[in-house]
N, C-alpha and C positions, 0 to 999 in steps of 0.2 A: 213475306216469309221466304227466305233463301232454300230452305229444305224444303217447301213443300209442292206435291205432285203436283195440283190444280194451279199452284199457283206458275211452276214452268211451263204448263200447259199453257196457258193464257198468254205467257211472254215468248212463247215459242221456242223454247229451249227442247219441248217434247213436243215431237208430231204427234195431230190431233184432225180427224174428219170435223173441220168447224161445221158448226149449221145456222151460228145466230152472231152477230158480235156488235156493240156499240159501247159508249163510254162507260159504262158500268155494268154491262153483264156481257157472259160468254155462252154460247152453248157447243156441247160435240158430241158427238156419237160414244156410247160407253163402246168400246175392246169388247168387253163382254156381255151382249146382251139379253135379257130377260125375257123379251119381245119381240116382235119386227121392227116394231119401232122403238128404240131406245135411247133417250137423249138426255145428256147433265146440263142442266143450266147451274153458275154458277160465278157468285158477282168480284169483279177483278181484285174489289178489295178483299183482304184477306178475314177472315171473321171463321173461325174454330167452326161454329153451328149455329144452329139456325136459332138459337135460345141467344147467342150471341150478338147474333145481326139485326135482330127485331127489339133486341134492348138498344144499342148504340145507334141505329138507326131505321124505324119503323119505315121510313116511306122505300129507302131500297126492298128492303122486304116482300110490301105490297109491289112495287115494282118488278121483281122478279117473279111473282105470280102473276100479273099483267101478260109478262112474258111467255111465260111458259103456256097458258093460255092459246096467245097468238104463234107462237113456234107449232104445237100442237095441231092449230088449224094450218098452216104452213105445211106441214108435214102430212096432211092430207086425213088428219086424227079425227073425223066428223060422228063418227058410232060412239065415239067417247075415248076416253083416254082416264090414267088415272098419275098423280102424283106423290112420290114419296119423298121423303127428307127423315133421314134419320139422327138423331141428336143423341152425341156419348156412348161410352162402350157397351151401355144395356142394350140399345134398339144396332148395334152392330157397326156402327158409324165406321166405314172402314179408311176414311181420309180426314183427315182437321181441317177441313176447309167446307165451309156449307155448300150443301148442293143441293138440287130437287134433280128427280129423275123423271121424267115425262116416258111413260110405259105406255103403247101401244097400239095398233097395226092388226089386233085379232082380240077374239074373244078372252077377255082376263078371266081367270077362274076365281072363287070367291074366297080363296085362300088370300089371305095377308102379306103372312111370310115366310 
């Protein structure tokens, strides 16, 4: 996709603090974080959300859980860590490109959202 954020991101057109990168996923630091540790994973292909990319393609899917997972320990996230992916304008989805966010570096509170 020509217009969209994540996807310049990936091609380099927007600077980005990378933290992970191989032939099918990217990870970088969110701009604005929620956390100390705040990271997007988010797979090169373009795919709207996450209802998207687990329909046309399951195994990316499981794969960027894989990921995030291992970025996660990478990132030094051993107390735990928690992941969100939000799908469509009800849960707030604020970019068309699927992403997971790998949240945290300190105690999360038991608030959602």
């Amino acid at each position: 996709m020509d217009n969209c954020l994540f996807c310049k991101i990936i091609r380099g057109e927007i600077p980005s603090t990378k933290v992970y990168e191989d032939e099918n996923v990217f990870a970088f630091r969110d701009i604005n974080p929620q956390a100390p540790v705040h990271v997007l994973v988010v797979p090169k292909k373009h795919y709207k959300n996450v209802s998207e990319c687990a329909a046309a393609d399951p195994a990316l899917a499981g794969e960027i859980l894989k990921k995030c997972a291992q970025i996660a320990q990478s990132e030094g996230l051993l107390g735990g860590f928690r992941l969100i992916t939000n799908n469509g304008p009800d849960a707030c989805q604020s970019v068309e490109h699927m992403h997971v966010h790998i949240l945290g570096g300190a105690k999360l509170t038991d608030k959602m959202g």
